[in-house]
C-alpha positions as CSV (number, residue, x, y, z in Angstrom):
1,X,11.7,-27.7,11.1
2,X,14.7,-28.3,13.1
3,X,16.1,-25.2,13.0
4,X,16.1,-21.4,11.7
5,X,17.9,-21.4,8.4
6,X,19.4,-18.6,6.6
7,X,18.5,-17.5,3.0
8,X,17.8,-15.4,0.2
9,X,14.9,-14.4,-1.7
10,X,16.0,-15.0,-5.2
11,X,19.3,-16.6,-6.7
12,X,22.4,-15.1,-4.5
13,X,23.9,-11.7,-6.1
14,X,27.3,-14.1,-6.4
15,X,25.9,-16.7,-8.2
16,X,27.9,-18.2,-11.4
17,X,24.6,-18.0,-13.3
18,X,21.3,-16.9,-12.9
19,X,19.6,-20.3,-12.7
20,X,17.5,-22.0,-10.4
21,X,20.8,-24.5,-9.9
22,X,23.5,-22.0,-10.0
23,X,21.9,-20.2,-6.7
24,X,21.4,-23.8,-5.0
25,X,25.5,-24.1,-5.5
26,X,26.2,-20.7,-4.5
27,X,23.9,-20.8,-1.3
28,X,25.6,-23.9,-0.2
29,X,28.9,-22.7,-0.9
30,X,28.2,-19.8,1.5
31,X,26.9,-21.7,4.4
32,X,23.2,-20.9,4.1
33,X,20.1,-23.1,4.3
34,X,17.1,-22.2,2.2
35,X,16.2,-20.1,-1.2
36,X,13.4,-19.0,-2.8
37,X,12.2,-19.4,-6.0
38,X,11.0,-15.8,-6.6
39,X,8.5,-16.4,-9.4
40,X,7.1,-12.5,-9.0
41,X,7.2,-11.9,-12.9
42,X,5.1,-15.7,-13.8
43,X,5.9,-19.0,-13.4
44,X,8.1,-19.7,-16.4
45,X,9.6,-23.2,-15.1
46,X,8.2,-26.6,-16.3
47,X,7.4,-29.8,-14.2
48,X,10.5,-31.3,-16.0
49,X,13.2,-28.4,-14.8
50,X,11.6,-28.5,-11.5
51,X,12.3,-32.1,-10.5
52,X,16.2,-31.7,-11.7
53,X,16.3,-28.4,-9.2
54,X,14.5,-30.7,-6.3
55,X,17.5,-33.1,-6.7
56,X,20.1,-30.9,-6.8
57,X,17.9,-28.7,-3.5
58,X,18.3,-32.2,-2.1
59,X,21.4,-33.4,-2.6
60,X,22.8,-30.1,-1.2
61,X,20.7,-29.5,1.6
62,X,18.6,-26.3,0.7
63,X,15.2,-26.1,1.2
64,X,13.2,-24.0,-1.1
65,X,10.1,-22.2,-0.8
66,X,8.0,-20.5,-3.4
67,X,7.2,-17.0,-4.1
68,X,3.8,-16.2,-6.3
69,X,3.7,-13.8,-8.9
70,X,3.1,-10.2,-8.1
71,X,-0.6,-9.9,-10.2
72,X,-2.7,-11.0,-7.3
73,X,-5.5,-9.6,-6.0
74,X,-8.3,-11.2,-4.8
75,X,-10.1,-8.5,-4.0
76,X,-10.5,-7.5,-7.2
77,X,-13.7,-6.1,-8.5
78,X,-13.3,-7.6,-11.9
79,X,-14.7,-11.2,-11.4
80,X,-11.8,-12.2,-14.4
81,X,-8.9,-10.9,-12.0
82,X,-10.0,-12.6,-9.2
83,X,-10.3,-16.0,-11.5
84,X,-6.4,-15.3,-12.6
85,X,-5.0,-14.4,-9.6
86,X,-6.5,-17.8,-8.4
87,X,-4.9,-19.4,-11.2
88,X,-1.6,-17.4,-10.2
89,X,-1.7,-19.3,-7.3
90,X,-2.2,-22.7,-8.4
91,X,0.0,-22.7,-11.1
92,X,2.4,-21.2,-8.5
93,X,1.8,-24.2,-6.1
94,X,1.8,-27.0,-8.3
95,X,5.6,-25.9,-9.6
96,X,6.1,-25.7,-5.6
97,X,4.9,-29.5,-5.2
98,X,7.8,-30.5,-8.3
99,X,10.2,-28.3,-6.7
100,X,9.7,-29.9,-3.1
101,X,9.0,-26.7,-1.9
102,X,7.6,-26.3,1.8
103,X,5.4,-22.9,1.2
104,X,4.2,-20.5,-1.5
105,X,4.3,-17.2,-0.3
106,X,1.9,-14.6,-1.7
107,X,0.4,-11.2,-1.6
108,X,-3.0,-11.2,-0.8
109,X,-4.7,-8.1,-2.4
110,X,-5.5,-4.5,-2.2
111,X,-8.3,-2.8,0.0
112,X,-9.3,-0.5,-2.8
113,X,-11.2,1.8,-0.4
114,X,-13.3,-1.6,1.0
115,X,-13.7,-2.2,5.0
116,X,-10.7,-4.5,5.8
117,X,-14.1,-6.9,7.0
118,X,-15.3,-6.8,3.7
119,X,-12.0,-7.6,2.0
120,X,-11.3,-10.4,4.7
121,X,-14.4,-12.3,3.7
122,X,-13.6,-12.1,0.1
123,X,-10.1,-13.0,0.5
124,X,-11.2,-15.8,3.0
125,X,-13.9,-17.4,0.0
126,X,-11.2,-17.0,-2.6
127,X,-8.4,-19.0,-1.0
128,X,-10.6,-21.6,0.6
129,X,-11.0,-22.2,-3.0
130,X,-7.3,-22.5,-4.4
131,X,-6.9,-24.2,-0.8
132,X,-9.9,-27.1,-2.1
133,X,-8.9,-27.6,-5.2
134,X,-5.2,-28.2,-4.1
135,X,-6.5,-30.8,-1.6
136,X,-8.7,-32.5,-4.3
137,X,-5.1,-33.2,-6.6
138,X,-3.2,-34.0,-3.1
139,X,-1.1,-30.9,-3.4
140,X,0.3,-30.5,0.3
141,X,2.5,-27.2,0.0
142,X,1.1,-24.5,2.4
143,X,0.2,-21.0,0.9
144,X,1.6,-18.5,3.0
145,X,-0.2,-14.9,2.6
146,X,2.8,-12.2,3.5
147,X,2.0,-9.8,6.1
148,X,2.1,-6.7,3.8
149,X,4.0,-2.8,4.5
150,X,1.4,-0.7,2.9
151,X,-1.9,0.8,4.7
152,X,-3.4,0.2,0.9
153,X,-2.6,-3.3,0.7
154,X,-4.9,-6.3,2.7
155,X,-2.4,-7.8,5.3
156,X,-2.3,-7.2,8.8
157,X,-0.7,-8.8,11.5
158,X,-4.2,-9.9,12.5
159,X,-5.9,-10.2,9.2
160,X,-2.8,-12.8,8.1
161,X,-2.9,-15.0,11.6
162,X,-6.9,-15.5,10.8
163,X,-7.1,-16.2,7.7
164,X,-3.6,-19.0,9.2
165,X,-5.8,-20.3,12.0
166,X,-9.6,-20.6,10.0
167,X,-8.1,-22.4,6.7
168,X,-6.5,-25.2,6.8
169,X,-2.7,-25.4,4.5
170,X,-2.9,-21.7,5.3
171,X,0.3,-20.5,7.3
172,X,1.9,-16.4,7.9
173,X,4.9,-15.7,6.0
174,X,5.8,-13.0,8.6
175,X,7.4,-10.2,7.0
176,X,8.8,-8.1,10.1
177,X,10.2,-5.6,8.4
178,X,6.9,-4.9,6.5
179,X,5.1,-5.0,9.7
180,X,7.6,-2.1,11.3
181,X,6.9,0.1,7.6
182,X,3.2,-0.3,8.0
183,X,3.0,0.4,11.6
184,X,6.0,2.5,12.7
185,X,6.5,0.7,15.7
186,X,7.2,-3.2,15.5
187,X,10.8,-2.7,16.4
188,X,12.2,-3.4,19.7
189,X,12.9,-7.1,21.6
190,X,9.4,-6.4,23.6
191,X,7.5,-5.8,20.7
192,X,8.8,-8.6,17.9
193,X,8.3,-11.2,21.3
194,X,4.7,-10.0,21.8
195,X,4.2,-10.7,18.1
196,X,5.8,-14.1,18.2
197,X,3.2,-15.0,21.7
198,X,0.3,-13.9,19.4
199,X,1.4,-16.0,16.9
200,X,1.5,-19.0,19.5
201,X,-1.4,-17.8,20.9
202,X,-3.8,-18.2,17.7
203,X,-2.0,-20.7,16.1
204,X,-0.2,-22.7,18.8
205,X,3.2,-24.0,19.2
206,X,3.5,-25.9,16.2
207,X,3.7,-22.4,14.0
208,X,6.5,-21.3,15.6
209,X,8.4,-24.5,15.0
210,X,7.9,-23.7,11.4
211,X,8.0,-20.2,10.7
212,X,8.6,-18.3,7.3
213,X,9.6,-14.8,7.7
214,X,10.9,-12.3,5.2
215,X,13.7,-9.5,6.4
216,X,15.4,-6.5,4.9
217,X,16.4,-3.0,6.0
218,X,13.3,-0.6,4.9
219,X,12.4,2.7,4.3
220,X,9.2,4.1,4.5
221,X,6.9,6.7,4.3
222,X,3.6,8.2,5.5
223,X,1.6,5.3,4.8
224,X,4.2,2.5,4.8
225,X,6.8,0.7,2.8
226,X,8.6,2.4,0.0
227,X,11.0,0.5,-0.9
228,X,13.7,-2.2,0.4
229,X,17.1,-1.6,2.1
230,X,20.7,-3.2,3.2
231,X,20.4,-3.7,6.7
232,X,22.9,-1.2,8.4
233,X,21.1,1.7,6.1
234,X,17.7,0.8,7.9
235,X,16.2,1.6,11.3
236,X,15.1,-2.1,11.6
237,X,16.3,-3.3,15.3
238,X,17.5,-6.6,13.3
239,X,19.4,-8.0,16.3
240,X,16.6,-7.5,18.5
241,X,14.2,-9.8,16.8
242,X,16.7,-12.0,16.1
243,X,17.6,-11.9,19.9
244,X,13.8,-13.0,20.8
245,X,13.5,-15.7,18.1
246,X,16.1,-17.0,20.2
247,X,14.3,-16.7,22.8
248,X,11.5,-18.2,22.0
249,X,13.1,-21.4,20.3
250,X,11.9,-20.3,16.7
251,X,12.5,-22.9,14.0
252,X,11.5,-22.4,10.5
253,X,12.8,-19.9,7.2
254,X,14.6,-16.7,7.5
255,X,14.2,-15.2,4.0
256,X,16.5,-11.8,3.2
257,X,14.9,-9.4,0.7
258,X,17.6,-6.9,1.0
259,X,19.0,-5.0,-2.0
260,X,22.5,-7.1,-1.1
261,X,20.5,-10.8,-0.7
262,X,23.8,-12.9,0.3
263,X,25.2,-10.4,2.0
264,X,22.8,-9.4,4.9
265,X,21.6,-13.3,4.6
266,X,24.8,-13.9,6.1
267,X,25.0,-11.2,8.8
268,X,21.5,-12.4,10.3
269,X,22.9,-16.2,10.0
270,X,26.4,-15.0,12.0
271,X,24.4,-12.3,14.7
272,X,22.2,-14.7,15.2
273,X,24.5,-17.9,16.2
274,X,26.6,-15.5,18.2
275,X,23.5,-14.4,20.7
276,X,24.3,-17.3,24.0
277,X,22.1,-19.9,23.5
């Protein structure tokens, strides 16, 4: 990437209509760079629709990324879930490949009172699997397991930088504001640039020149995330991260999951080009 575009998880709030098209207009008519295509309920778009949206995504300058559905889990115990959330994720990534799409972005699974090592080495056999068979049908897009606000839910910091730096097409989606839910710290300049160095430091350079990260105010609870936020309602330190992405000459997707999408999409764009270069 060449730089750290602004956008929205989902067609903008202001769109005319709530197509796939209608939010590509409507993000470049407010300034911002990238969308994605939040398919969290199924992927209910054919090959067809997908190649007119990648025209339109290129002829306006927004690049898309790809959000899986919700139903995936492979650490299921059923062996049948674990076959469909695979099949979640393929069928997820080969819409991504029509759409031009840089990343599918995906929850991982649940714990479901498993040690995280256990759950690691499932999750770790699973998506080496999706991650062959994509390979074998040339299928490029990188899957992008979401660092996760939940202490129930697989998805550390840690756990989501392994499984990045052992498989190959596999890349964080860095959710920040997940990470601060989860932990109850994350959330000052000196903490969200000692998360960006371990980043470099597993992964190298080259993953913080093309970083996907998910923002939104959050609240949470006892044992994490309960639900999503606008910005100024939340205790996130927003310009403090955004202060040492600077910093550290982060290039990539800023994705805003925030109740008010647009809105907060375009406060981080604007606090973020007005911190001194």
């Amino acid at each position: 990437m060449r730089a750290l575009l602004f956008g929205t998880a989902g067609i903008p709030l202001s769109a005319k209509f709530s197509t796939m098209e209608a939010g590509i207009a409507r993000i470049s008519e407010l300034g911002l760079g990238c969308l994605e295509a939040e398919f969290v309920q199924g992927v209910r778009m054919t090959q067809k629709a997908a190649l007119t949206v990648r025209e339109l995504a290129a002829n306006k300058g927004t690049t898309l990324t790809a959000h899986a559905p919700y139903f995936i889990n492979l650490n299921a115990k059923e062996p049948a879930k674990v076959e469909a959330s695979k099949a979640r994720l393929l069928q997820t990534a080969r819409i991504a490949a029509a759409l031009g799409a840089t990343s599918v972005i995906f929850h991982p699974g649940f714990y479901l009172g498993d040690q995280s090592a256990t759950v690691y080495a499932k999750v770790k056999k699973h998506l080496e699997e999706v991650r062959e068979r994509l390979i074998n049908e040339g299928n490029a897009v990188l899957l992008r397991p979401e660092v996760m606000g939940k202490e129930s839910q697989f998805g550390s910091l840690e756990e989501i930088l392994s499984l990045s730096a052992e498989i190959e097409g596999v890349a964080p989606c860095l959710d920040f504001s997940h990470w601060h839910a989860r932990t109850g710290k994350a959330n000052s300049y000196h903490e969200f640039a000692g998360i960006l160095d371990q980043v470099q430091q597993k992964l190298g350079r080259q993953a913080l020149d093309n970083m996907h990260i998910h923002l939104s105010g959050i609240a949470y609870g006892r044992k994490g995330e309960t639900k999503h936020l606008p910005l100024e309602d939340s205790d996130l330190q927003y310009k403090q991260l955004l202060k040492a992405l600077k910093v550290r000459r982060v290039k990539g997707l800023i994705i805003c999951e925030s109740p008010n999408l647009e809105e907060d999409a375009l406060l981080l764009q604007q606090s973020y080009l007005e911190l001194p270069a």
